[in-house]
N, C-alpha and C positions, 0 to 999 in steps of 0.2 A: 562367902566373904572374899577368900582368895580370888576368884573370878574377875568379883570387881574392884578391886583394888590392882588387876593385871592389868584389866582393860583402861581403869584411870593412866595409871601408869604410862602404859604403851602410847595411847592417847596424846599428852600431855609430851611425849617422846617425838611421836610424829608429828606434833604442831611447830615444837621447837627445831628441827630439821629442816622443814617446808620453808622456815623463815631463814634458816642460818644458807639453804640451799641456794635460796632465792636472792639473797644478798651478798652470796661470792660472784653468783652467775652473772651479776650487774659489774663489780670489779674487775671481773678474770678477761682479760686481752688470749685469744688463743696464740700459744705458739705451737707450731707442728717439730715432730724430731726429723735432724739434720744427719743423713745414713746415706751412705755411697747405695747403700745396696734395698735404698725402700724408696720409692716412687717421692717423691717432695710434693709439700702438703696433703700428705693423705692422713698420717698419724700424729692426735692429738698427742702433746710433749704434756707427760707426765711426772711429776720427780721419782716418785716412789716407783714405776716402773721400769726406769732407766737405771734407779740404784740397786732393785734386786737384780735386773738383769748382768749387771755389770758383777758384780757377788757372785751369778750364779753363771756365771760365762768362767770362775777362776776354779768354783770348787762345788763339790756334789752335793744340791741346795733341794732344799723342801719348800715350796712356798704356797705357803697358807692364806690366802686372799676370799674375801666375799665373793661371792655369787655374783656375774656382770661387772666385772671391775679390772678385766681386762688380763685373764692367766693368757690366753692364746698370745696376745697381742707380748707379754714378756718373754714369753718361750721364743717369738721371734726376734726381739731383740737381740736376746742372747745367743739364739743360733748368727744373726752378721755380724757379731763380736766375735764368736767364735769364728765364722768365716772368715774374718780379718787377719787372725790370727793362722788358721788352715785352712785354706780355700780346698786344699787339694784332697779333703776330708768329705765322708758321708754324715750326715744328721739323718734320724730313725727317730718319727714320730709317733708315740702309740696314743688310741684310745683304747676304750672297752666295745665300742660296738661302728660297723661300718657307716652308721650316719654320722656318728659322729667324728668319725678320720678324715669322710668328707667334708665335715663344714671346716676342719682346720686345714686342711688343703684349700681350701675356697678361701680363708683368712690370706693364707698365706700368699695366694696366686694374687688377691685382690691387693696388697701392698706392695709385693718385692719385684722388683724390677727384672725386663727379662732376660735372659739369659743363662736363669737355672732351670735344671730340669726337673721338675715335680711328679711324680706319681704316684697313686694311691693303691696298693698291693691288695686282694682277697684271694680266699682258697677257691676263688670262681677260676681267675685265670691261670691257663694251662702252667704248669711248673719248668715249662722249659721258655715260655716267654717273662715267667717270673723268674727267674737265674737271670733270662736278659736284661728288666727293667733294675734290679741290683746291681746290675754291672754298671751300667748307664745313667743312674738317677743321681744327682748332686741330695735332694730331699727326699725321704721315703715315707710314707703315710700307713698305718697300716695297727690292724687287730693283734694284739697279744697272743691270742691261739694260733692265726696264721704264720708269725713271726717265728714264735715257739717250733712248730711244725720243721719249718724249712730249717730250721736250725739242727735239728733233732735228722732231719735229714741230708745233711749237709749241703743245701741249695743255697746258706749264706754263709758267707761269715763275716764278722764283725770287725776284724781288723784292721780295714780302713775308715771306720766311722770315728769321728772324736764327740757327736753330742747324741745324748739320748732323750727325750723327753715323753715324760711320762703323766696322761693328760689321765684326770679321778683315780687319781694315786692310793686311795683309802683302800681299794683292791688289792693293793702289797701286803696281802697277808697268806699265811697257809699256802694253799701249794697252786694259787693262781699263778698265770705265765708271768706276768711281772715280775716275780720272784727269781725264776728260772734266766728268764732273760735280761738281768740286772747282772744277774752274777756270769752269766756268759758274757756280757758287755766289757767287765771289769777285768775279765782274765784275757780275754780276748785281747783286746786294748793295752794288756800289760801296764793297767791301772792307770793309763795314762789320757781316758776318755772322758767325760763328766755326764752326770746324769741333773738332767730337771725333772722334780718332781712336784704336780699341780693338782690342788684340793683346796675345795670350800670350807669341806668337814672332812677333818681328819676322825675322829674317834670321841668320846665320852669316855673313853678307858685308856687311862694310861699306858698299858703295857701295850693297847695295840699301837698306840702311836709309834712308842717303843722299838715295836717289830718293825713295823713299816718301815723306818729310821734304819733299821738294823741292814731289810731285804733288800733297801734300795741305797748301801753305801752310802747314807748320807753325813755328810760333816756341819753341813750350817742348814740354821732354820731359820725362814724370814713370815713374818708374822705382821697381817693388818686385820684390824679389826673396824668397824663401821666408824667406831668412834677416834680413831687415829686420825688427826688436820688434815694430814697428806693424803688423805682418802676420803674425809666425810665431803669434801667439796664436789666430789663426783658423784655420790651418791643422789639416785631421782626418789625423792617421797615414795613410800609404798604405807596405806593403809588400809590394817586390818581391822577387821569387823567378822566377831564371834556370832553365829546365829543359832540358838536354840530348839528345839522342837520336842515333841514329846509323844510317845510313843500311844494310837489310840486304844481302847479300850479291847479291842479284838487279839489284836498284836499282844498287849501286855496279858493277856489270857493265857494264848500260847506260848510265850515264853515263860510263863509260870508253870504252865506242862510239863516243856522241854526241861527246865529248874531240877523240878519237883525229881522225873526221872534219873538227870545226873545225880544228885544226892544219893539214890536208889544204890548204884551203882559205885558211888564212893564208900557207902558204907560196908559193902561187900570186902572192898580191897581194903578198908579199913582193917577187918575184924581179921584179915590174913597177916594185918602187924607193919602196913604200910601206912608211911604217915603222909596224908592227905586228907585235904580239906574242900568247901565247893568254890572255895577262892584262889585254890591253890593254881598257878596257872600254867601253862601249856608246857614250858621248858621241863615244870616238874612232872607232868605226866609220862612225857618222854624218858627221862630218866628212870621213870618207874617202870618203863617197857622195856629199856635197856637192863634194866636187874632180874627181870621175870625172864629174859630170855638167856640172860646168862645163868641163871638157876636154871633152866629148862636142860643148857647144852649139857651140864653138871651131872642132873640127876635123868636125865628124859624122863621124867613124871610129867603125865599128860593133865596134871592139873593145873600145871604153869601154865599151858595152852590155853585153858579154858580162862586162868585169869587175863592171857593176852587180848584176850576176846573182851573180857569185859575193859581194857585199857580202850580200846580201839573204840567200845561203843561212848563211852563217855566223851573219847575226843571228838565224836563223828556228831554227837547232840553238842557240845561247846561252840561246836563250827553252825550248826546250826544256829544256836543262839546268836551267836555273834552277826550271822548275815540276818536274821530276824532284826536283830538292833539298830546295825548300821548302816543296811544294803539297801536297793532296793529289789520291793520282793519279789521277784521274778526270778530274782537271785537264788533264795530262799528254795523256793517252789521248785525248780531247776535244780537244786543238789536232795532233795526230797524224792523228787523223782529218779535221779540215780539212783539211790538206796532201795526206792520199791521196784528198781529191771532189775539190780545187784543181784536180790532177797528171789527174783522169780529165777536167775541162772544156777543161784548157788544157794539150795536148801538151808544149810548150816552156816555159823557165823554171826560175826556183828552185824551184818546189813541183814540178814534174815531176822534176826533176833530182835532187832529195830524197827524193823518194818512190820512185824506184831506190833507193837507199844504203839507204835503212831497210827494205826490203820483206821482206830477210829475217831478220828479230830481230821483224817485225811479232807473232808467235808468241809471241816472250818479254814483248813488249806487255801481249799481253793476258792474263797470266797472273801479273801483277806482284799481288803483294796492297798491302792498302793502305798506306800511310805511318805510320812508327812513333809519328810528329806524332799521328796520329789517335787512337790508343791511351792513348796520355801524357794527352789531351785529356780523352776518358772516363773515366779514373781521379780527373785535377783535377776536373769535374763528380761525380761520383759522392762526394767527399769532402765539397764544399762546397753541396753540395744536400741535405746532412742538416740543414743549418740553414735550417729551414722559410722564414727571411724573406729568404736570399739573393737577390739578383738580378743578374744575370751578362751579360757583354757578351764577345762573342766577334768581334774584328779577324781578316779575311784579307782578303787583296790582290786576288784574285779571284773572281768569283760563282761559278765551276764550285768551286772550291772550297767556298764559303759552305754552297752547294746539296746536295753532298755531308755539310758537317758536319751539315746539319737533318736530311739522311735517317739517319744514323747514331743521331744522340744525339734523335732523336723517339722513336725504342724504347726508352729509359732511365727507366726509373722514377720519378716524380718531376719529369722536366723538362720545363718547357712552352716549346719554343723557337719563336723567331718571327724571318721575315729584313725584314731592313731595307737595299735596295738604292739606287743611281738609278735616275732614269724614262727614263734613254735604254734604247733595244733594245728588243726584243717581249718579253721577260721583263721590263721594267722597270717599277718602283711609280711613281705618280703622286706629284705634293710632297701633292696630298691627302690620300693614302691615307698617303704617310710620317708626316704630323704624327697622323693616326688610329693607327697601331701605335707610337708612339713615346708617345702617353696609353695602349693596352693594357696597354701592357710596364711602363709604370710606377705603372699603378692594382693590376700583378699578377695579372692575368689570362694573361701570360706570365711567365716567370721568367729568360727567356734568350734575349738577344738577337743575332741572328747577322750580322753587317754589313761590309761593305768599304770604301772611305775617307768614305762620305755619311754613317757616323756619329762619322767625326773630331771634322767642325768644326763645333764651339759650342752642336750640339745637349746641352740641358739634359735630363740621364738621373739625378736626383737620386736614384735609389732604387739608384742602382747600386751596389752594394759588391764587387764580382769584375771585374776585366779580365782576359781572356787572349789574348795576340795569338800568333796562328796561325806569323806569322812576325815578324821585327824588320821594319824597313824605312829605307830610308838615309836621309832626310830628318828630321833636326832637329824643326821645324816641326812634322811629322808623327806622331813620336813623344809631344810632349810634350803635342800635343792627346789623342791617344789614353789616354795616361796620363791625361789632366784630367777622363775621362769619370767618374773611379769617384774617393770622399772627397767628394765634394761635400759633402754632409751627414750622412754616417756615416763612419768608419776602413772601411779598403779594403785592395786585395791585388791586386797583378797578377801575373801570370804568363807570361812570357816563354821561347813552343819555339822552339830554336835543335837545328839539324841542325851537329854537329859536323864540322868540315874540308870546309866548304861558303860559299855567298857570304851565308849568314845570318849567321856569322862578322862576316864582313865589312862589313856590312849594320850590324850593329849595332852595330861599332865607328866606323863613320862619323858615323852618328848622335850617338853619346855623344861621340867629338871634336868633331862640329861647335855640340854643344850645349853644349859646355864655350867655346867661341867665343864663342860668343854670350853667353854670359855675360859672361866677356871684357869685350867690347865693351860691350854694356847696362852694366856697372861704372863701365866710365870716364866716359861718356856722362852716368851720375850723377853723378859727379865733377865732372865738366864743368859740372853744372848747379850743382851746393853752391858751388864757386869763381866761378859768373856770379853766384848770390844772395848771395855775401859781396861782392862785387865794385861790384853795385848796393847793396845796406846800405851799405857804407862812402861810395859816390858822396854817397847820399840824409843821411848822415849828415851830409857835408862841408858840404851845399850848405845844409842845416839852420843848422848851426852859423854859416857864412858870414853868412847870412840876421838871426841875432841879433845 
């Protein structure tokens, strides 16, 4: 029932959008913004981004904006407001990964006029021509680890920077570099520099928001949401479409196996006085590894041992299950076979202990066909690849997955698919090679793009009109980057496979509560700020009037 009453919902959301979109776009005369230091008529004059900018050019601001709605494009603003202000000043750009420092280097070159100097820092180039390009640069571009580094080594320092910007700010937590280099910024600068800070998704939990607020000195927070006037007029249509499947008769056998076993296995740890169940789920397993091994260090009684063993087998079938459910199964098949080379190096253990239990279904293994996921997949390609200018982004969780979908849908007529991974592991792309297929894919030389979570965040895929995520995934956050890949510049369509009476279910209802949280919260939090700025108006008002 919940299901369809989302889907009415949502539905009914994206009709009334399409039309209210459609009928500003008839209205709206473009004006471009008027900036000594940004090329004339390059940049669409938007209100709400010339007000946060202007906010966040005075004091050290968080700005919380949608996915596609233009964070790069305010971070420059605000840096030739500040420029205005101190020409004779550095600005320090971060992202989290080197594709992405160069697409906002590339923003930045493609608007502002020339005469400043841009470069983009990595731990690639030598440390003594990276001391030169700091000396030299007006704009610096650059990775948080890198930044961190030279700092820690005294290759930089900060004291003549006055702007900081800090691009998927949600990473201000714990003892990532952003932490570190906020607070070096600030001492540095003798408090006298300003940080921006830029995020779709802040958090579902308060206190991270909190923190983040805390690590990154911030004083104001500027907050839009989809449905804010000043914003919904830019937003382009995106509709989703949930698509079902259901697991065949083979598949639901063996995961009835796999089941059957974990219970085995939780009863055990049961009857030792731990509380657990077969629903209990992952976080608390871990926890439970973490008490067994603190009992171990305690007592070294080797029976803690033997219960680590059984922690370890239970999460090693959960993982199976889960890729039986959502993956495709090559996937599956591919972490099964880990476990039986594990079981042939190392006699004793979970993975030997395991590869008993499974050895004789190993048959029904390997004669699974593939996931109904896969099928559903090729039909959605095969309908929206008749539309010659389509370009299509395809999310799954894992590379043996990925890896499978490019071998399937490369024989399909028409589609030219390309994978987009991380550069960790011997299969992994280089950030070179990433920001190289990421121009392919978008000049059209590919038309389908195949990737796992490196093309969440923040990478700019403007030609993208199709998402289709492989699976949901429980993270908020996660979600709503993914979503944010496709509308950017054209109306869009995503497409979400859920494997019915499975943790995809599950998965995806987490998500969509935790991102109704968040909202939540982002709401009040505006709120909060409309009552500080009424609050200061009437102060300033008083002391006005006092004053006469």
């Amino acid at each position: 029932m919940e299901d369809k009453e989302l889907k009415k919902e949502n539905m009914e959301m994206d009709r009334k959008e399409i039309i209210e979109n459609d009928e500003n776009k008839e209205n709206q005369k473009v004006e471009y913004v008027n900036n000594r230091w940004i090329i004339e008529n390059s940049i669409e004059k938007r209100e709400y981004q010339e007000r946060i900018a202007e906010i966040a050019s005075r004091k050290n601001t968080l700005c919380v904006l949608p996915t596609a709605m233009g964070k790069t494009i305010i971070a420059l603003l605000t840096a030739t407001k500040i420029l205005d202000r101190r020409a004779n000043k550095k600005i320090l750009f971060l992202a989290p990964t080197r594709p992405l420092v160069e697409q906002h280097k590339k923003t930045f070159e493609r608007f502002l006029k020339l005469g400043l100097e841009l470069v983009s820092i990595t731990g690639k180039i030598r440390s003594e021509k990276r001391v030169d390009f700091y000396e030299k640069a007006d704009i610096i571009f650059s990775t948080p680890q890198c930044i961190k580094n030279d700092l820690k080594r005294g290759l930089l320092s900060l004291k003549d920077f006055s702007l900081l910007i800090v691009d998927e700010a949600q990473h201000s937590i714990g003892n990532y570099a952003y932490t570190y280099i906020a607070s070096e910024f600030m001492k540095q600068t003798n408090e006298l520099g300003i940080i921006l800070a830029l995020t779709a998704s802040p958090s579902a939990n308060y206190s991270k928001i909190r923190e983040i607020k805390k690590n990154l000195f911030i004083e104001h927070v500027e907050i839009r949401t989809e449905r804010d006037e000043d914003v919904k007029k830019y937003l382009k249509p995106v509709e989703i479409e949930w698509i079902e499947v259901e697991l065949p008769p083979e598949i639901e056998e063996l995961r009835k196996f796999l089941q059957d076993l974990k219970e085995e296995n939780i009863k055990k740890l049961v009857n030792f006085g731990f509380n657990l169940n077969k629903s209990s789920p992952r976080k608390d397993l871990i926890s439970i590894q973490n008490k067994i091994i603190k009992k171990y260090e305690e007592t070294k009684d080797k029976v803690f041992l033997g219960l680590l063993s059984f922690v370890s087998e239970i999460m090693k079938i959960d993982y199976m299950i889960e890729l039986l459910e959502t993956q495709a199964t090559e996937a599956f098949k591919e972490f099964v076979k880990k476990i039986m080379d594990n079981a042939k190096l190392k006699k004793g253990g979970a993975d030997a202990r395991l590869a008993k239990k499974i050895i004789g279904v190993i048959d029904k293994i390997n004669v699974i066909k593939t996931h109904p996921k896969m099928e559903k997949l090729k039909e959605i390609l095969r309908e929206e690849l008749q539309n010659k200018d389509s370009r299509i982004i395809i999310f799954a969780q894992f590379r043996a997955t990925v890896k499978t979908i490019k071998e399937e849908i490369e024989k399909m007529e028409g589609c030219r698919p390309i994978i987009l991974i991380g550069q960790r592991g011997k299969d992994g792309i280089k950030q070179k090679e990433q920001v190289e297929l990421v121009k392919l894919y978008d000049s059209g030389a590919y038309n389908t793009l195949i990737t796992t979570s490196i093309g969440e965040e923040g990478i700019h895929l403007g030609s993208a009109t199709v998402a289709i995520f492989f699976e949901p995934v429980p993270s908020e956050i996660r979600m709503i980057q993914r979503r944010g890949r496709v509308g950017r510049e054209r109306a869009g369509k995503i497409y979400i496979l859920i494997t019915k009476g499975t943790r995809d279910q599950a998965y995806y209802w987490a998500s969509h509560h935790r991102e109704k949280r968040m909202r939540r919260i982002l709401e009040r939090m505006k709120m909060k700020n409309k009552l500080k700025e009424q609050k200061d108006l009437f102060l300033y008002l008083g002391e006005s009037s006092e004053r006469k």
